[in-house]
C-alpha positions as CSV (number, residue, x, y, z in Angstrom):
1,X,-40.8,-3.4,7.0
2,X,-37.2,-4.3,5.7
3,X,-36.5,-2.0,2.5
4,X,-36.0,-3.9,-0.6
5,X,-32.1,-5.4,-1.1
6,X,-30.0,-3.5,-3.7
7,X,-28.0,-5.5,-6.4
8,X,-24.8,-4.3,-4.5
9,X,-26.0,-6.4,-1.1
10,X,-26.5,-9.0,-2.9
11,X,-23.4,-9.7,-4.3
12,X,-21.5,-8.9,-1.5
13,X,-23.4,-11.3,0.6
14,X,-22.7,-13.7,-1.9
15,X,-19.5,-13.3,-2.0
16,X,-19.5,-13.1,1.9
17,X,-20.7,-16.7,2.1
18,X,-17.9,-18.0,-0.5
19,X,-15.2,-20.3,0.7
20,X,-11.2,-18.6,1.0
21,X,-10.0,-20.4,-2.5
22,X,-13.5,-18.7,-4.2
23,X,-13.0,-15.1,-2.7
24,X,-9.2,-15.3,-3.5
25,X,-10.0,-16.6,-7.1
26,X,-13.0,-13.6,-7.5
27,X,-10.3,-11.1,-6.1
28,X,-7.8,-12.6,-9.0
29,X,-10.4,-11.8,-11.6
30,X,-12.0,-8.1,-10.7
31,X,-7.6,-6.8,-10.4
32,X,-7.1,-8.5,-14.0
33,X,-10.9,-7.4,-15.6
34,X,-9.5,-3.5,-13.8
35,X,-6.3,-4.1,-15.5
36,X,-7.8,-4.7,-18.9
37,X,-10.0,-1.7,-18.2
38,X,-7.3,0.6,-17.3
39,X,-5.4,-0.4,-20.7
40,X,-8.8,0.6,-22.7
41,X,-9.1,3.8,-21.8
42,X,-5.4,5.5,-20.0
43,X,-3.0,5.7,-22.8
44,X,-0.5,6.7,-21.2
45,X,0.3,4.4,-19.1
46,X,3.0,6.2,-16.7
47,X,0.4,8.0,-16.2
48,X,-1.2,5.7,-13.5
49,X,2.0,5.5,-11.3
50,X,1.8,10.1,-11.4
51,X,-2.3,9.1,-10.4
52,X,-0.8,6.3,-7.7
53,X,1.7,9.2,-6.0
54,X,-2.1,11.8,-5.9
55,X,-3.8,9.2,-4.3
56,X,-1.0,8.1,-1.3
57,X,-0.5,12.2,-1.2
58,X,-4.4,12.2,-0.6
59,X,-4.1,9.8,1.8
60,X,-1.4,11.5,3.9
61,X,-3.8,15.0,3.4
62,X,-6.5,12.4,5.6
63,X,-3.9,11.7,8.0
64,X,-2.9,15.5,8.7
65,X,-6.5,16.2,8.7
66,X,-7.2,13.9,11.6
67,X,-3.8,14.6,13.6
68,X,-4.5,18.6,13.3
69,X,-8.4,19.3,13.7
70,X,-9.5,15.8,15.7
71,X,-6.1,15.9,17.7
72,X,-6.0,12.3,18.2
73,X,-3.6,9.2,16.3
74,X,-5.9,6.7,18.0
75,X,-5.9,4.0,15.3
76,X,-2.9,4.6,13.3
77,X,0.1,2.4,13.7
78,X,3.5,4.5,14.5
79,X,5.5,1.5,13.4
80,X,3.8,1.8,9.9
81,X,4.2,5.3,9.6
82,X,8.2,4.6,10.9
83,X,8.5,1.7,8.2
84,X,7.2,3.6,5.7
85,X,9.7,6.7,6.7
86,X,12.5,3.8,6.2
87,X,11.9,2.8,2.8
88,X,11.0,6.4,1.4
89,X,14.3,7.7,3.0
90,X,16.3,5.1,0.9
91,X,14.5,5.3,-2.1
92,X,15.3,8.5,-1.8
93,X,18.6,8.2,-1.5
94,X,18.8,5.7,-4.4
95,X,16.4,8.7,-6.9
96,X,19.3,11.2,-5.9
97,X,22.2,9.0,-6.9
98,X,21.2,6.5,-9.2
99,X,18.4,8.3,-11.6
100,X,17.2,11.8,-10.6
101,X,13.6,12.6,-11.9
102,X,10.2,13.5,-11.0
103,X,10.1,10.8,-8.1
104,X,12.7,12.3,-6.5
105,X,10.8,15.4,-5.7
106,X,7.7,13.3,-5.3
107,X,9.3,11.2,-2.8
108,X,11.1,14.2,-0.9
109,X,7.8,15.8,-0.5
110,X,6.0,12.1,0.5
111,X,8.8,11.7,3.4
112,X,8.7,15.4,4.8
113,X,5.2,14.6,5.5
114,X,5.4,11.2,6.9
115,X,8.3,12.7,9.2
116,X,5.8,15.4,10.3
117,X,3.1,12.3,11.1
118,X,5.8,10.3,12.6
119,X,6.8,13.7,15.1
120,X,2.8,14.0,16.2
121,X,2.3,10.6,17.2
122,X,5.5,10.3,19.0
123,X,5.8,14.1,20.8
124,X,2.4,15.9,20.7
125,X,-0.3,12.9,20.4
126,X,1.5,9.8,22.1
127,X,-1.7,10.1,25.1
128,X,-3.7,8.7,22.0
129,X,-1.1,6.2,20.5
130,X,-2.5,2.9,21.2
131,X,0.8,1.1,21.8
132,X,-1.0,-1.8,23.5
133,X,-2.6,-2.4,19.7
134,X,0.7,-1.2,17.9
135,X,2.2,-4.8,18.7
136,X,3.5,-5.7,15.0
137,X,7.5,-6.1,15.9
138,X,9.1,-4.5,12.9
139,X,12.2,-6.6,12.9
140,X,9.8,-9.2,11.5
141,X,9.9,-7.0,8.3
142,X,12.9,-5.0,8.1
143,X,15.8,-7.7,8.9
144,X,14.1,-10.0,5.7
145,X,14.0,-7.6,3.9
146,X,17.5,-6.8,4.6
147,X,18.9,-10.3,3.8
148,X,16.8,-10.7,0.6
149,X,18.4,-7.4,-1.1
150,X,21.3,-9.0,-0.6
151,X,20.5,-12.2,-2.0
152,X,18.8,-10.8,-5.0
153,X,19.0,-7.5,-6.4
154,X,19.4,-5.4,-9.8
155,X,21.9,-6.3,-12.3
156,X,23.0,-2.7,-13.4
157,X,26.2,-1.1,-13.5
158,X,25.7,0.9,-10.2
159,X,27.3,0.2,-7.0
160,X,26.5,-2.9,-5.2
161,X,26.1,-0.6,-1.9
162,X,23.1,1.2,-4.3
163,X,21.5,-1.6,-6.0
164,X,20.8,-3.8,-2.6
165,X,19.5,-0.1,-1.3
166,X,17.2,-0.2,-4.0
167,X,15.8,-3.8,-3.5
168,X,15.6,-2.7,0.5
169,X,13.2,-0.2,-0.3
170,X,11.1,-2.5,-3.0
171,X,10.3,-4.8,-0.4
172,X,10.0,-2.6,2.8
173,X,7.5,-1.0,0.4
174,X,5.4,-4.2,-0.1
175,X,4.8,-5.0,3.5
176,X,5.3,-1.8,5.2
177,X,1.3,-1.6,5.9
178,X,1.4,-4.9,7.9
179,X,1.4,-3.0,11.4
180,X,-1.2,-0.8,10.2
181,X,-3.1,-3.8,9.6
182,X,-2.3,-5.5,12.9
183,X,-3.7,-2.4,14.6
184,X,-7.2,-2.2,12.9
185,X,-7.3,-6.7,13.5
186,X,-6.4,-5.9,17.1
187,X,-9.7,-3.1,17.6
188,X,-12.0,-4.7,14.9
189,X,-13.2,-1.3,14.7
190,X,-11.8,1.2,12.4
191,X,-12.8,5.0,12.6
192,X,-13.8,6.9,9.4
193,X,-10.5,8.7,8.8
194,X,-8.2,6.0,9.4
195,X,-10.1,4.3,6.8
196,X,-10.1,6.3,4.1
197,X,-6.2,6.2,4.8
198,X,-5.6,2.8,4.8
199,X,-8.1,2.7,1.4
200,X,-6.1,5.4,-0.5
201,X,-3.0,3.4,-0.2
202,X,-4.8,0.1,-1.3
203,X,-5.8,2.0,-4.3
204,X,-2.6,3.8,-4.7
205,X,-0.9,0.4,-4.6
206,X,-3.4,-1.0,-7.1
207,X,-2.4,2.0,-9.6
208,X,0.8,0.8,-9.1
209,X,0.6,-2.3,-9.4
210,X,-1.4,-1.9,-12.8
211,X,1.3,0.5,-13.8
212,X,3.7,-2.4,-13.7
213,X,1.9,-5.3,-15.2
214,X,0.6,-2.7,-18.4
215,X,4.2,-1.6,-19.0
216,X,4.9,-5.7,-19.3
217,X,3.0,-6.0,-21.5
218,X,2.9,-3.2,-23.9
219,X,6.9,-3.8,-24.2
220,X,5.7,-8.1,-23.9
221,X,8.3,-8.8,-21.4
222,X,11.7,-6.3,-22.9
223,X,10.9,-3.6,-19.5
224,X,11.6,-6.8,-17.1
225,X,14.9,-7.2,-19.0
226,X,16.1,-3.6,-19.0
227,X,16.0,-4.3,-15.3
228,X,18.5,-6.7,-15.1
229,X,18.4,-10.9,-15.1
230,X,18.2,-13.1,-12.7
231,X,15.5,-12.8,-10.4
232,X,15.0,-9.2,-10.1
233,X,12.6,-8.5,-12.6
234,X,10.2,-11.0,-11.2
235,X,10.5,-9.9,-7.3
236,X,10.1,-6.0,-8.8
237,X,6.8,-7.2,-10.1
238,X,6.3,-9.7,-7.2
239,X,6.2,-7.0,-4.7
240,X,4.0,-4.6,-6.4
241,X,1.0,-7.5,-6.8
242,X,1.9,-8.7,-3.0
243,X,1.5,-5.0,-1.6
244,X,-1.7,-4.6,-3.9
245,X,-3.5,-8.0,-2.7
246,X,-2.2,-7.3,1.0
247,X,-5.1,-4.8,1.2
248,X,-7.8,-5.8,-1.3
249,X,-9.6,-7.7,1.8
250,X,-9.7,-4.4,4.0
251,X,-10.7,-2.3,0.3
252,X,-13.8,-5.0,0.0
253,X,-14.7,-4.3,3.5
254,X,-14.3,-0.6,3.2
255,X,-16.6,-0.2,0.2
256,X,-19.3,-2.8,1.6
257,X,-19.2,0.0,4.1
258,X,-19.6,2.6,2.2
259,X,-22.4,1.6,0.3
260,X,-23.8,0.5,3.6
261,X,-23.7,4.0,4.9
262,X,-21.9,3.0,7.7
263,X,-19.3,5.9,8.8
264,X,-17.4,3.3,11.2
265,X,-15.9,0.2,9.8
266,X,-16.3,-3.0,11.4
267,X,-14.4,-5.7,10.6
268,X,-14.9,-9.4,10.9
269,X,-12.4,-11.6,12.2
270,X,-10.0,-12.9,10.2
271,X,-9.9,-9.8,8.0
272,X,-6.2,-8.3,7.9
């Protein structure tokens, strides 16, 4: 006898069954009604992009969980782990000569670890890297990237060396996940750890991202002019909705998991 159907399967059968141009239209609407959810009740809003650095930090804590007690990598993309080492490395960079603060240490600390990932995969674990999955060339990412920070960066009175470093690492940022993602649509089967991974920096980047759009508009527009004219200020705020939506479909698949019970995600094609 089939147990009865709780309100959560319905909807996400519903929404299962949806045309593209309906799911990306419901997507649109549950980020804005979480935006106007996290105004209500955060008031300090800078607060969300501390609570977006705990969750990516609790994401790496999943990956060194998985590389030291199940001593495999099998699943995770090196080339994501490698972009992400990139970008951190010149924010980094930029923090230390541009505007020294919290992030600094925040990012020193994120990029020790993802060096310490990056050295497992590629000297103790590499008899698990699946390299045949791990196709996503990276010069698809890195050299536009490249050529847009120097097309359109900040404004500000720093060096011009500094301020196409800082757009570099803006949008390496936004795409850095897409081998990750190539990986998991090249097994269709994603293991539980790997998962919450890949989750924690969807929700990170969500935090983020909401971090952004409420600091828009509590200052109603005057933070995207502090950071310069031109088009800066929309590609800053471009790349943190892009990174953010570049997951939601894995996030929706992920907690239709969870709630299904099931400890290994499948996913259908055409996800990621």
């Amino acid at each position: 006898m089939k147990g009865k159907r709780t309100p959560i399967h319905t909807v996400a059968t519903w929404v299962r069954k949806q045309p593209p141009k309906v799911k990306a239209f419901l997507a649109v609407a549950s980020g804005i009604v979480a935006v106007i959810f996290l105004r209500m009740v955060v008031r300090d809003h800078d607060s969300l992009f501390v609570a977006a650095e705990a969750v990516h930090a609790l994401g790496i804590s999943i990956l060194i969980y998985k590389l030291t007690k199940e001593g495999t990598c099998a699943g995770l993309s090196l080339k994501s782990q490698e972009l992400t080492a990139i970008f951190l490395a010149v924010r980094l960079y930029c923090s230390l000569v541009m505007e020294y603060d919290i992030h600094t240490i925040l990012d020193s600390a994120t990029l020790g670890t993802t060096l310490w990932v990056i050295y497992m995969i590629r000297f103790k674990l590499m008899s698990s890297y699946m390299d045949d999955k791990d196709n996503f060339k990276i010069y698809y990412v890195v050299i536009p990237c490249a050529l847009l920070s120097l097309i359109i960066h900040p404004s500000t009175p720093h060096h011009i060396i500094n301020r196409v470093c800082w757009a570099f690492c803006v949008y390496l940022e936004a795409i850095s996940v897409l081998p990750q993602l190539r990986v998991m649509q090249n097994t269709k089967i994603v293991e539980p750890f790997t998962a919450h991974y890949v989750f924690a920096l969807g929700v990170a980047r969500f935090l983020s991202c909401a971090h952004w759009v409420l600091q828009v508009m509590d200052s109603q527009g005057r933070i995207l002019t502090a950071l310069g004219y031109g088009l800066w200020p929309s590609m800053v705020l471009l790349s943190e909705i892009v990174q953010t939506f570049i997951l939601a479909d894995f996030c929706y698949y992920y907690v239709k998991s969870l709630v299904g019970g099931q400890l290994v995600l499948r996913l259908p094609s055409g996800v990621v």
